[in-house]
C-alpha atoms as an extended CHARMM CRD file, in Angstrom:
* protein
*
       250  EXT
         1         1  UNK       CA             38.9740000000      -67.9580000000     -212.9170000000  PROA      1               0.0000000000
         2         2  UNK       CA             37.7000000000      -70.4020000000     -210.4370000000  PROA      2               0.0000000000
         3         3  UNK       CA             38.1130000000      -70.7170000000     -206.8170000000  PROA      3               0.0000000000
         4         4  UNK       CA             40.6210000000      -74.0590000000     -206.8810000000  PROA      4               0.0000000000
         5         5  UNK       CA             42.6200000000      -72.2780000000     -210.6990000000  PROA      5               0.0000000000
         6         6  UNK       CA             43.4540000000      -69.5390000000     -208.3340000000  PROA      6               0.0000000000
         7         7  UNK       CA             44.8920000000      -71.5730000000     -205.5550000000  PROA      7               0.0000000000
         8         8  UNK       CA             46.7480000000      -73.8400000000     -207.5130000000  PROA      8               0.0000000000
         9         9  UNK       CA             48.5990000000      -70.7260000000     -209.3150000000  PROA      9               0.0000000000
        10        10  UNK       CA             48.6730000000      -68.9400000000     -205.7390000000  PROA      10              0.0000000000
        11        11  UNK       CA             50.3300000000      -72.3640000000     -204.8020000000  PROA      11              0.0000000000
        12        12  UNK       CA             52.9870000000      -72.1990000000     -208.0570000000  PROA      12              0.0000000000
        13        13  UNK       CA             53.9820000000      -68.9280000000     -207.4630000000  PROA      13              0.0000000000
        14        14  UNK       CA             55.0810000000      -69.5980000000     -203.9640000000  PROA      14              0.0000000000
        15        15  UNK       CA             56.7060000000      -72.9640000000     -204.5350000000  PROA      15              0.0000000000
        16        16  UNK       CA             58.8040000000      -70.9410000000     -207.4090000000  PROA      16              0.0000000000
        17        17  UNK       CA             59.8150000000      -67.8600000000     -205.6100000000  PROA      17              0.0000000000
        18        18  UNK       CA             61.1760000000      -70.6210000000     -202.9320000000  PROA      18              0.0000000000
        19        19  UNK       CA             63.1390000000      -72.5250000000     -205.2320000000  PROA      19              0.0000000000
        20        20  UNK       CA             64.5420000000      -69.4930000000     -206.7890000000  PROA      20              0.0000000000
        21        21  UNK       CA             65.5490000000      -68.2000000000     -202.9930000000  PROA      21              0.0000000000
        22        22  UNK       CA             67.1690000000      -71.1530000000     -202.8910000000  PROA      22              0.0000000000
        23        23  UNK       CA             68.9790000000      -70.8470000000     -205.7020000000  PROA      23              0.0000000000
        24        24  UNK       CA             70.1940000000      -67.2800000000     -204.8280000000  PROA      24              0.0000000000
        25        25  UNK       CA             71.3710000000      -68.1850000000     -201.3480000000  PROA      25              0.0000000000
        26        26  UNK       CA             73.1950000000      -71.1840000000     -201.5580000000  PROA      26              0.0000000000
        27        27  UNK       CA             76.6290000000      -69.5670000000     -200.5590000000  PROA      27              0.0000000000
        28        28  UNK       CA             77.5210000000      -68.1500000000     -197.2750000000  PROA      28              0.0000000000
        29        29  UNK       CA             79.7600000000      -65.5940000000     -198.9720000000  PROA      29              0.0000000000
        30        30  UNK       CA             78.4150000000      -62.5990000000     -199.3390000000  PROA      30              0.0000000000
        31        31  UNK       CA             77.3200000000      -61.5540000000     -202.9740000000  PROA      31              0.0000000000
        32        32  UNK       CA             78.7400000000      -59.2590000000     -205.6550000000  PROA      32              0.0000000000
        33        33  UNK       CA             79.9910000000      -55.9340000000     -204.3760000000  PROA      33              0.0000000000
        34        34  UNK       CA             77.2880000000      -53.4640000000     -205.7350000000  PROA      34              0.0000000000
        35        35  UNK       CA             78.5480000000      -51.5830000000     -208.6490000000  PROA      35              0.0000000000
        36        36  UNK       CA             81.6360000000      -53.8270000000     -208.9350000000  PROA      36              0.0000000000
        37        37  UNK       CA             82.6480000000      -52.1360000000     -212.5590000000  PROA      37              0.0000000000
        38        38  UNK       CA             82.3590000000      -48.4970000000     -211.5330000000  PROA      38              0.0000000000
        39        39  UNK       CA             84.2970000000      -49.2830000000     -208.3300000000  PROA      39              0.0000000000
        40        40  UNK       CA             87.1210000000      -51.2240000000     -210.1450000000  PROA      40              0.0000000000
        41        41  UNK       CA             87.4490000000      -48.6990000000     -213.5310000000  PROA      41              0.0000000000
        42        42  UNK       CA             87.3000000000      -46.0520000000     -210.3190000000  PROA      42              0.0000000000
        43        43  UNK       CA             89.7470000000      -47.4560000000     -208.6700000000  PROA      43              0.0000000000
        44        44  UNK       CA             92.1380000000      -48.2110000000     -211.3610000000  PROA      44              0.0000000000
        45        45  UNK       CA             91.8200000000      -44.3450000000     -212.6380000000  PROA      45              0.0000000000
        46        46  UNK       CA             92.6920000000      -43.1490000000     -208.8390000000  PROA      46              0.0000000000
        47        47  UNK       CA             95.5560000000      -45.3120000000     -208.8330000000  PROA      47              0.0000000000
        48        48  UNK       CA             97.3890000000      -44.0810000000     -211.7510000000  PROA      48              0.0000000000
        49        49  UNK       CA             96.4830000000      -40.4810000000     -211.5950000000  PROA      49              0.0000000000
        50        50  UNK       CA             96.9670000000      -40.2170000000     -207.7490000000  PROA      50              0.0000000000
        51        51  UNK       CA             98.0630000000      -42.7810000000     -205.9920000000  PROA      51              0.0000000000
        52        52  UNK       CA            101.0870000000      -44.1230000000     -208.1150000000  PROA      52              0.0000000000
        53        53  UNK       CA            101.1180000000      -41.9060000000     -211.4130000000  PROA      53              0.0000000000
        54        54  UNK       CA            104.6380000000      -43.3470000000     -211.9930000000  PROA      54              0.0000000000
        55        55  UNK       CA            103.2900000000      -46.7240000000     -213.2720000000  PROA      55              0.0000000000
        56        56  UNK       CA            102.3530000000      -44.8940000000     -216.2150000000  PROA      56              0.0000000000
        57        57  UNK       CA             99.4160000000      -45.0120000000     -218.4530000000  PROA      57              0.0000000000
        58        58  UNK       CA             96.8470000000      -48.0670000000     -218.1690000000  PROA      58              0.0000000000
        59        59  UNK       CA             93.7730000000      -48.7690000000     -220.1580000000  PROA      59              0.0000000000
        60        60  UNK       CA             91.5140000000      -49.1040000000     -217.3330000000  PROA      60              0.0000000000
        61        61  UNK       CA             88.3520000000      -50.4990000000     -219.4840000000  PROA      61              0.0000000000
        62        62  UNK       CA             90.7550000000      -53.1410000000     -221.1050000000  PROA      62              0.0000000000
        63        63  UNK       CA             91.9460000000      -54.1890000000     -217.5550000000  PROA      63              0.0000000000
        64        64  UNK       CA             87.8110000000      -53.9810000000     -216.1570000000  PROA      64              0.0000000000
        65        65  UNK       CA             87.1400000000      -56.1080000000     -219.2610000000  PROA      65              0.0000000000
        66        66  UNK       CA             89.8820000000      -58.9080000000     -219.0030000000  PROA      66              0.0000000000
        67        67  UNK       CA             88.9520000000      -59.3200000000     -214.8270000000  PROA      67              0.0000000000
        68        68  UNK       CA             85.1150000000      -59.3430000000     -215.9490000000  PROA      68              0.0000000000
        69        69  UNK       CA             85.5240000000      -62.5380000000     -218.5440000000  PROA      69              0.0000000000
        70        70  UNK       CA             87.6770000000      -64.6120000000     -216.0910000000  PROA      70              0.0000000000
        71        71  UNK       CA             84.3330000000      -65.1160000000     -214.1210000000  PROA      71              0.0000000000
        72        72  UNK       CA             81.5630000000      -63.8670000000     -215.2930000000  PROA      72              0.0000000000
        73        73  UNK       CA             78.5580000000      -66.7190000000     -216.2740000000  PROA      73              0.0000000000
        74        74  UNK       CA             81.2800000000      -69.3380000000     -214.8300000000  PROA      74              0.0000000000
        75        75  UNK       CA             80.6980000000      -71.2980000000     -212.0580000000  PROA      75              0.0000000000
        76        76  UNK       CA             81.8410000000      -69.9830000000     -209.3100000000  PROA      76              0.0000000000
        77        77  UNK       CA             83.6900000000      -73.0690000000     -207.9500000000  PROA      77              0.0000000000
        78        78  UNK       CA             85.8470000000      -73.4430000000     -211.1800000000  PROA      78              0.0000000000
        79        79  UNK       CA             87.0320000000      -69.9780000000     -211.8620000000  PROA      79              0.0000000000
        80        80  UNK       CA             90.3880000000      -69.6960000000     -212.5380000000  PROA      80              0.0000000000
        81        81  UNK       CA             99.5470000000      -65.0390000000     -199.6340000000  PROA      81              0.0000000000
        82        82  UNK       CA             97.7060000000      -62.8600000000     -198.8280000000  PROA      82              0.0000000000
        83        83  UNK       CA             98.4390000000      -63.3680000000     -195.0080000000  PROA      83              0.0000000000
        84        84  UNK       CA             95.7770000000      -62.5800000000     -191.8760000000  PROA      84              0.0000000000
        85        85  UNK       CA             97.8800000000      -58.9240000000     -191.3300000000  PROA      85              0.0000000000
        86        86  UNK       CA             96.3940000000      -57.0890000000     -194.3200000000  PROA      86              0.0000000000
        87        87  UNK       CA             95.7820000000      -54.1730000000     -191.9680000000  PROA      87              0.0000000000
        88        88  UNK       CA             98.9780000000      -54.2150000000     -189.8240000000  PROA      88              0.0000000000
        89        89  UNK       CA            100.9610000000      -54.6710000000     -193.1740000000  PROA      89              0.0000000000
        90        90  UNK       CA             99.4070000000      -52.0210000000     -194.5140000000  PROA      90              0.0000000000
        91        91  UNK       CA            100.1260000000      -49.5370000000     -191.7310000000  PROA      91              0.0000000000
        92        92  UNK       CA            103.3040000000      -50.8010000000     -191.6850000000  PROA      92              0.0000000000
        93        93  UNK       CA            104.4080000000      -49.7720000000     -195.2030000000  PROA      93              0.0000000000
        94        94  UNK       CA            102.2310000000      -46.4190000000     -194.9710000000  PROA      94              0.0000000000
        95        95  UNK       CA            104.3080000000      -45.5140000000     -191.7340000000  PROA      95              0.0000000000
        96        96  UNK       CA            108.2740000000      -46.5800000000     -193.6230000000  PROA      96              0.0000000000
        97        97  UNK       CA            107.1660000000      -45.2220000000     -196.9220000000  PROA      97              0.0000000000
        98        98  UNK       CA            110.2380000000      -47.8500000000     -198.0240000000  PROA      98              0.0000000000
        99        99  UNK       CA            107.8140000000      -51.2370000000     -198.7800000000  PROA      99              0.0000000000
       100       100  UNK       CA            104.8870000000      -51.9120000000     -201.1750000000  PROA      100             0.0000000000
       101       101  UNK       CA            102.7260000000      -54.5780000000     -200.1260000000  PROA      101             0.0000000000
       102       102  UNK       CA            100.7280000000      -56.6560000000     -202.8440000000  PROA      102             0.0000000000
       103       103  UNK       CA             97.8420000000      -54.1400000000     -201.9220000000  PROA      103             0.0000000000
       104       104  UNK       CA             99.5200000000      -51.1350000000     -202.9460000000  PROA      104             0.0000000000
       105       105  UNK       CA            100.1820000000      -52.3770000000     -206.0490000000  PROA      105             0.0000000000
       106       106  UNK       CA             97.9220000000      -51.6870000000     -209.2120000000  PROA      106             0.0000000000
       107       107  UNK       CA             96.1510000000      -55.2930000000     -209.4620000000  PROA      107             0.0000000000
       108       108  UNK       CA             96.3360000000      -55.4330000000     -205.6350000000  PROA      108             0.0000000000
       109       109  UNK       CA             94.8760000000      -52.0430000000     -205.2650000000  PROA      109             0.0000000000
       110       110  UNK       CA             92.0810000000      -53.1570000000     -207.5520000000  PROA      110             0.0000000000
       111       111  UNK       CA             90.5100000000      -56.0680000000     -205.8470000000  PROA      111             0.0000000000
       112       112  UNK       CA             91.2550000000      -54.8370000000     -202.2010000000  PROA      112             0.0000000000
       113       113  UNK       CA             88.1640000000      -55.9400000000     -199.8920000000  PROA      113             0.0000000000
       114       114  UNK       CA             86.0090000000      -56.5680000000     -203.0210000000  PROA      114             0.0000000000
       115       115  UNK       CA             83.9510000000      -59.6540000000     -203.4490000000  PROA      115             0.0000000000
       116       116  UNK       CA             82.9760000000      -61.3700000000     -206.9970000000  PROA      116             0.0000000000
       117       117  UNK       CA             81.5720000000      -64.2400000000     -208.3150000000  PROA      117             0.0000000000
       118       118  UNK       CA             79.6360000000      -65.4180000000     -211.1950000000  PROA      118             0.0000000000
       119       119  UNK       CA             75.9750000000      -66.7940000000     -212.3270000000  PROA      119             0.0000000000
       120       120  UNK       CA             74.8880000000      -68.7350000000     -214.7830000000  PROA      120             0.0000000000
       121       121  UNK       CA             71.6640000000      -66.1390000000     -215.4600000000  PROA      121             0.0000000000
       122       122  UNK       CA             70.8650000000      -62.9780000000     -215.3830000000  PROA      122             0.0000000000
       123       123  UNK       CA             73.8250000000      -60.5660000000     -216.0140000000  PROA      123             0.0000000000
       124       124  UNK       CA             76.2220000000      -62.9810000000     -215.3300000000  PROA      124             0.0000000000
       125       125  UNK       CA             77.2870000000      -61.7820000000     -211.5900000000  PROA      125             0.0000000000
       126       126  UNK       CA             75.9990000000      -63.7880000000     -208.8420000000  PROA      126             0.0000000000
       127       127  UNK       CA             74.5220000000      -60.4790000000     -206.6060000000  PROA      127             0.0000000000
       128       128  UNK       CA             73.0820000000      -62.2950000000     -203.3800000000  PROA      128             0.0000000000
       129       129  UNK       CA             75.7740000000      -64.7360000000     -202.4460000000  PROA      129             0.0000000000
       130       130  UNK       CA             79.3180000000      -66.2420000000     -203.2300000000  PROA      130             0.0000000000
       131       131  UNK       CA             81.4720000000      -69.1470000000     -201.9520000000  PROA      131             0.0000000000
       132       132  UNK       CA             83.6440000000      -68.7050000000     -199.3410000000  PROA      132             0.0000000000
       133       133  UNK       CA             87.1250000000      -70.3000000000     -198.7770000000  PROA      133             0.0000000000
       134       134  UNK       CA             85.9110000000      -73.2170000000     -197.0790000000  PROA      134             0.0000000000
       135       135  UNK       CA             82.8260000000      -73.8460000000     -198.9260000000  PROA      135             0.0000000000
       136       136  UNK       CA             85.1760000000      -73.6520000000     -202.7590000000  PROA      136             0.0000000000
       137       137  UNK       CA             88.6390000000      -73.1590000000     -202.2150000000  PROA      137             0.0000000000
       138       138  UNK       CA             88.8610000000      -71.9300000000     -206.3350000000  PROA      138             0.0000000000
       139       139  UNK       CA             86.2420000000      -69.5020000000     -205.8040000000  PROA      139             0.0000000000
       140       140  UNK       CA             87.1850000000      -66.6120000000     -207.9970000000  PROA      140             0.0000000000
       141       141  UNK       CA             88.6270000000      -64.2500000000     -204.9870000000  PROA      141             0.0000000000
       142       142  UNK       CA             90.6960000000      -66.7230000000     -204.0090000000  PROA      142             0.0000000000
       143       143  UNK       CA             91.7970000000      -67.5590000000     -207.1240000000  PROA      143             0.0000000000
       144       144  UNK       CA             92.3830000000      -64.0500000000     -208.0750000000  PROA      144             0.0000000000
       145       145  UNK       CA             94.7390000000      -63.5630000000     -204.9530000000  PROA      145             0.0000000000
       146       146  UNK       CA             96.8870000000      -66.5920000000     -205.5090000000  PROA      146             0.0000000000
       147       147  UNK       CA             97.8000000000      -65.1180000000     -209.2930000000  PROA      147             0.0000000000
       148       148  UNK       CA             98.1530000000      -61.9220000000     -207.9770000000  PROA      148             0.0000000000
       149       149  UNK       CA            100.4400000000      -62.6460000000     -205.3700000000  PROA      149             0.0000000000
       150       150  UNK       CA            102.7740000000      -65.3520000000     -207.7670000000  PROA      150             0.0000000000
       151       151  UNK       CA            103.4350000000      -62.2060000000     -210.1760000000  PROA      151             0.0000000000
       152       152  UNK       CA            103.8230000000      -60.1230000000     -207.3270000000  PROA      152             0.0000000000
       153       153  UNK       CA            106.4260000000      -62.5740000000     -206.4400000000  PROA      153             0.0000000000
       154       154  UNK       CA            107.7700000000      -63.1110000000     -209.8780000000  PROA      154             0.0000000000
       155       155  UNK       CA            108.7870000000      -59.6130000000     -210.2290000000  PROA      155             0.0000000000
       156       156  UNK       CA            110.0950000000      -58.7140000000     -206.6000000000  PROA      156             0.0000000000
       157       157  UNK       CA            113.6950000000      -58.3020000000     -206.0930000000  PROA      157             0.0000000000
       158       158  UNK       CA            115.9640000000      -57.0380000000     -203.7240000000  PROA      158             0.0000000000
       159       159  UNK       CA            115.0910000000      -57.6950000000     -199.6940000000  PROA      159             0.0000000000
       160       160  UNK       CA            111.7830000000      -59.2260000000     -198.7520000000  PROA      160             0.0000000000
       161       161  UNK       CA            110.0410000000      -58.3200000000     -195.9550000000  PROA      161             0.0000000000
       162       162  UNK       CA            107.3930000000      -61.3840000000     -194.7710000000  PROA      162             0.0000000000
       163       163  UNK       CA            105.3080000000      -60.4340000000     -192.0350000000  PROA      163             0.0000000000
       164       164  UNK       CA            103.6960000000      -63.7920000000     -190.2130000000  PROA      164             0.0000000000
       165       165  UNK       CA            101.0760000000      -63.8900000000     -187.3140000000  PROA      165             0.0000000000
       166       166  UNK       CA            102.4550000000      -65.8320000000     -184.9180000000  PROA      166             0.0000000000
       167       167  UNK       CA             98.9040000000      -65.9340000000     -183.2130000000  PROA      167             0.0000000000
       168       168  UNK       CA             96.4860000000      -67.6250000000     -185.3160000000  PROA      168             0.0000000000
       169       169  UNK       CA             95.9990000000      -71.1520000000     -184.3200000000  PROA      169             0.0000000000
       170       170  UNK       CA             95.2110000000      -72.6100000000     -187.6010000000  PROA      170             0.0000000000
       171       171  UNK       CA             99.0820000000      -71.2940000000     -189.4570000000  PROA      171             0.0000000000
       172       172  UNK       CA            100.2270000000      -71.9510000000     -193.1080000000  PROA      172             0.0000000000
       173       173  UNK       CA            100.8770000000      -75.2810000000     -191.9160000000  PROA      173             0.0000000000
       174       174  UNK       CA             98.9990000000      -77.8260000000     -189.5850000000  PROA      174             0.0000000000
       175       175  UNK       CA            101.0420000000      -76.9070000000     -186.6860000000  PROA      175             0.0000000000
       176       176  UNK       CA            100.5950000000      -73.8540000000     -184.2510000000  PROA      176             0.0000000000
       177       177  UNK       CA            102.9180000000      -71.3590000000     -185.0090000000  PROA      177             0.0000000000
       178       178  UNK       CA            104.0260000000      -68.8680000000     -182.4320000000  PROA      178             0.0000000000
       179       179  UNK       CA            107.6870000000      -67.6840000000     -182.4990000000  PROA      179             0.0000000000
       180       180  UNK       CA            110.9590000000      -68.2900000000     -184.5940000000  PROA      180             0.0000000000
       181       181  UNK       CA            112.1900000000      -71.4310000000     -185.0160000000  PROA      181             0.0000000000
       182       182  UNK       CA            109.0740000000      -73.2820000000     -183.5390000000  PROA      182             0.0000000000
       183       183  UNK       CA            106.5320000000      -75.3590000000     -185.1610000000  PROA      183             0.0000000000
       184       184  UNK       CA            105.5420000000      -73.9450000000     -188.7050000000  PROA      184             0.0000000000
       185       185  UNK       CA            107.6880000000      -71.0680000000     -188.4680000000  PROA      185             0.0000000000
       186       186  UNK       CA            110.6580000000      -73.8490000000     -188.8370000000  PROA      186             0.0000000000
       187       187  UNK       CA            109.0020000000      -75.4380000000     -191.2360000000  PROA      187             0.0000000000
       188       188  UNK       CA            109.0040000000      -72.2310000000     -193.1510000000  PROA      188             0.0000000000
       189       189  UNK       CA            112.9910000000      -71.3780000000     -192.3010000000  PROA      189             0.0000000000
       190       190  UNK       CA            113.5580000000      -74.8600000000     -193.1810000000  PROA      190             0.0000000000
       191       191  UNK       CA            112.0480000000      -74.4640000000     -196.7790000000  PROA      191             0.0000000000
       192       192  UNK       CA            113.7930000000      -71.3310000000     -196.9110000000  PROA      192             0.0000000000
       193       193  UNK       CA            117.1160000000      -72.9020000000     -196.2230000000  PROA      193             0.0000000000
       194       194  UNK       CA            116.3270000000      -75.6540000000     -198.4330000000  PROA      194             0.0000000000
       195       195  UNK       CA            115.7610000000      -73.4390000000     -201.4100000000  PROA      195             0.0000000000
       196       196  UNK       CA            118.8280000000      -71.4670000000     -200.5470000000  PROA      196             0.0000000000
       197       197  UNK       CA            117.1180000000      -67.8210000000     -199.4740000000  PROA      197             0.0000000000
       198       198  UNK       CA            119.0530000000      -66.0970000000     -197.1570000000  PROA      198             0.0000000000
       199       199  UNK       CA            117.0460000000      -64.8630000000     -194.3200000000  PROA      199             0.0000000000
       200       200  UNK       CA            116.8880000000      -63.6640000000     -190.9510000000  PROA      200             0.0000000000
       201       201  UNK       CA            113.6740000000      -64.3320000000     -188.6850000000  PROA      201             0.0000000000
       202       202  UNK       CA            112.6250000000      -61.9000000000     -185.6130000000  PROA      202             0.0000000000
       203       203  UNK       CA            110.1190000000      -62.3150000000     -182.9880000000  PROA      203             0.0000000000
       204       204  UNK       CA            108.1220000000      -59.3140000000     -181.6810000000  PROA      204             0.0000000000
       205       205  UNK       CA            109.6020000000      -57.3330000000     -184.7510000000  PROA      205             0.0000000000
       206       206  UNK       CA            110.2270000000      -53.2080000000     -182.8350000000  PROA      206             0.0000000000
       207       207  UNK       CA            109.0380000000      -51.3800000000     -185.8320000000  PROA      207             0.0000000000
       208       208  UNK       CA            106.2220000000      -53.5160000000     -186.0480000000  PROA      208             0.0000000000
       209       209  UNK       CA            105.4710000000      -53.9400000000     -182.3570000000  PROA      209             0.0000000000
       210       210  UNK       CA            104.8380000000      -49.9100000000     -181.5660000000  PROA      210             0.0000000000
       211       211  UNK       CA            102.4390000000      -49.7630000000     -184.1290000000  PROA      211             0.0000000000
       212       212  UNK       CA            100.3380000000      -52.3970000000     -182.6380000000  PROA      212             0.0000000000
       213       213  UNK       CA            100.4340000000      -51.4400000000     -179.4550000000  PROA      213             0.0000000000
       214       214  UNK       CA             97.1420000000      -50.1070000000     -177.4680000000  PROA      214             0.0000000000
       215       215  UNK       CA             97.9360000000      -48.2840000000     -174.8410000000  PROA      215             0.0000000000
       216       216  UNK       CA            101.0970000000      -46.7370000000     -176.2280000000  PROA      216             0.0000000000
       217       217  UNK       CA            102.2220000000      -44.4880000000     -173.2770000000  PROA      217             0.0000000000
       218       218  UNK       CA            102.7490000000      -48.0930000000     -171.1120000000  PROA      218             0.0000000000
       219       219  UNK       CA            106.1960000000      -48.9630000000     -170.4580000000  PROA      219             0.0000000000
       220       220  UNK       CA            106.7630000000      -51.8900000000     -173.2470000000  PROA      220             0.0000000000
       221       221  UNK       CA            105.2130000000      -49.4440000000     -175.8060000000  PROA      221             0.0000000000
       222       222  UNK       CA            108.1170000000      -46.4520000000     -175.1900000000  PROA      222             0.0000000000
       223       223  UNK       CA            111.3700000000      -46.4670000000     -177.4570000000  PROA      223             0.0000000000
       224       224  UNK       CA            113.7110000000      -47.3170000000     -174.5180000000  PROA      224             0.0000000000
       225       225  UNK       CA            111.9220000000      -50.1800000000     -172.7550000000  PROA      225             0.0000000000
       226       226  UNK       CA            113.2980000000      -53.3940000000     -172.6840000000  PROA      226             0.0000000000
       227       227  UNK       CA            110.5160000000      -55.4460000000     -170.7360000000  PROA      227             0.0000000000
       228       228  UNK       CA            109.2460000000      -58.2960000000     -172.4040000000  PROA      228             0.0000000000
       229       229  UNK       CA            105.3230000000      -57.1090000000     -173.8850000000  PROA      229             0.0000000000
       230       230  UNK       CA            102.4000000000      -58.5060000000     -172.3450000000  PROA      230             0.0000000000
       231       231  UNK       CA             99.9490000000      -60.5330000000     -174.7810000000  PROA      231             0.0000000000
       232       232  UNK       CA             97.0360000000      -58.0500000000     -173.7810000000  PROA      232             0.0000000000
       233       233  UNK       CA             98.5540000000      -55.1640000000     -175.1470000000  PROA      233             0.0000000000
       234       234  UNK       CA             99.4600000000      -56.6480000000     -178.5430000000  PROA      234             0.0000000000
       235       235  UNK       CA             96.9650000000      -57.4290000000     -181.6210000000  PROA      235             0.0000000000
       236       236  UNK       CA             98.5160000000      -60.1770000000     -182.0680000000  PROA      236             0.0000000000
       237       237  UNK       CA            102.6790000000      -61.8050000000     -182.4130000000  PROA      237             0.0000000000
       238       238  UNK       CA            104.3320000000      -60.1440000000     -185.2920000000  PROA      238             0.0000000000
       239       239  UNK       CA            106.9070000000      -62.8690000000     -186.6260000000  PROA      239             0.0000000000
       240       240  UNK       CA            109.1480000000      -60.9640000000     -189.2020000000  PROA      240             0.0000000000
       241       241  UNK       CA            111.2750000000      -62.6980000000     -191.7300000000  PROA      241             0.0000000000
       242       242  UNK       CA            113.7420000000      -60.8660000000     -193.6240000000  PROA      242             0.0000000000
       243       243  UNK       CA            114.5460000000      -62.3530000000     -197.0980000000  PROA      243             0.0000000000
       244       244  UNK       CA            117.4770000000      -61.7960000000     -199.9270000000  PROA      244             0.0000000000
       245       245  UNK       CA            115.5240000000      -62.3640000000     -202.4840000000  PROA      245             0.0000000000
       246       246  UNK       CA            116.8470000000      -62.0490000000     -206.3350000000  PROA      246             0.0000000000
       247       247  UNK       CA            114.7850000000      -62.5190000000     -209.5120000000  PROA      247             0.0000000000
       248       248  UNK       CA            115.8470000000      -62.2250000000     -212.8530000000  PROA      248             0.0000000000
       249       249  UNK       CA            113.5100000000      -62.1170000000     -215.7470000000  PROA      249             0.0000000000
       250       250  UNK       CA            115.2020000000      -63.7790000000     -219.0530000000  PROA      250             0.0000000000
């Protein structure tokens, strides 16, 4: 092989392998979660054994295989509420023992801090990267939370329990939203009203406000204090809406 063959194939290889870097790492998302089907058939076993036997018995590789086709080898942009508190919600319901947040549930528990997408090669999962929210707003995650959370809101029933974060600047809506009654917390009550729920609305909820607080032997942290709480001791500004919610399924 002469001299120039060589370089020119030296010079191939390298423009390919870029190209195909390229290709890999065009999302900011991050890829895949390694092992995604021995994590989700894991996790779906766990649940109903251990977790929450009393849902019954589930065909976990029929439920692994019916979330697998919905993406995989699809683009990842045309794939088919869940609020900034996952972790305070969470904590929340572990601590009452009376609520069951859309992560507790069986397709919640599931796809909990996972991250999926598919490719148009290989085996069909996109390993290195996937879209995020901003890049593709119907990236499959996304897509996979907004039908979760309309059947988990299909079949609730009885009294709701919304917790908002009054502290993120960019709310549900355009506006800021920082307390009850104010900017797109009104909005909200307003659609509420509008719909005819009947609900009640709470700043600084109690139960919710001792859980978040960090230094919990400080005055506004203790059971009988009545002083308003400073902003540095809170995570953030629990907003908690209480709903009367009733569903009936025909």
């Amino acid at each position: 092989m002469s001299a120039s063959l060589s370089c020119h194939l030296f010079m191939l290889g390298a423009v390919s392998q870029t190209i195909v870097l390229q290709v890999d790492t065009r999302w900011l998302g991050e890829g895949t979660t390694a092992d995604l089907q021995e994590v989700v058939m894991g996790r779906c076993y766990n649940y109903i054994r251990v977790v929450n036997p009393s849902v019954g018995e589930k065909n976990c590789s029929a439920i692994w295989s019916a979330f697998r086709e919905a993406f995989i080898y699809r683009d990842p942009c045309t794939a088919l509420f869940w609020e900034k508190n996952k972790r305070l919600v969470h904590r929340y319901s572990d601590v009452t023992r009376r609520m069951m947040p859309l992560g507790e549930t069986l397709i919640g528990w599931l796809g909990d801090d996972l991250t999926w997408c598919g490719s148009a090669t290989g085996d069909g999962l996109d390993h290195v990267s996937c879209p995020t929210t901003t890049e593709c707003e119907s990236n499959p995650v996304e897509s996979f939370w907004r039908v979760a959370s309309t059947a988990y809101a299909n079949l609730s029933s009885g009294v709701i329990q919304v917790m908002l974060n009054g502290s993120v600047t960019d709310g549900t809506f355009p506006e800021n939203s920082e307390s009850c009654g104010t900017n797109s917390v009104r909005v909200l009550q307003q659609i509420l009203t509008e719909e005819g729920f009947t609900h009640t609305c709470t700043d600084n909820y109690r139960a919710v406000r001792m859980l978040q607080c960090g230094s919990p032997s400080h005055p506004v942290c203790l059971c009988r204090s009545a002083v308003p709480p400073p902003q540095s001791l809170l995570f953030l500004h629990p907003l908690h809406i209480l709903l009367t919610f009733l569903y009936s399924i025909l």
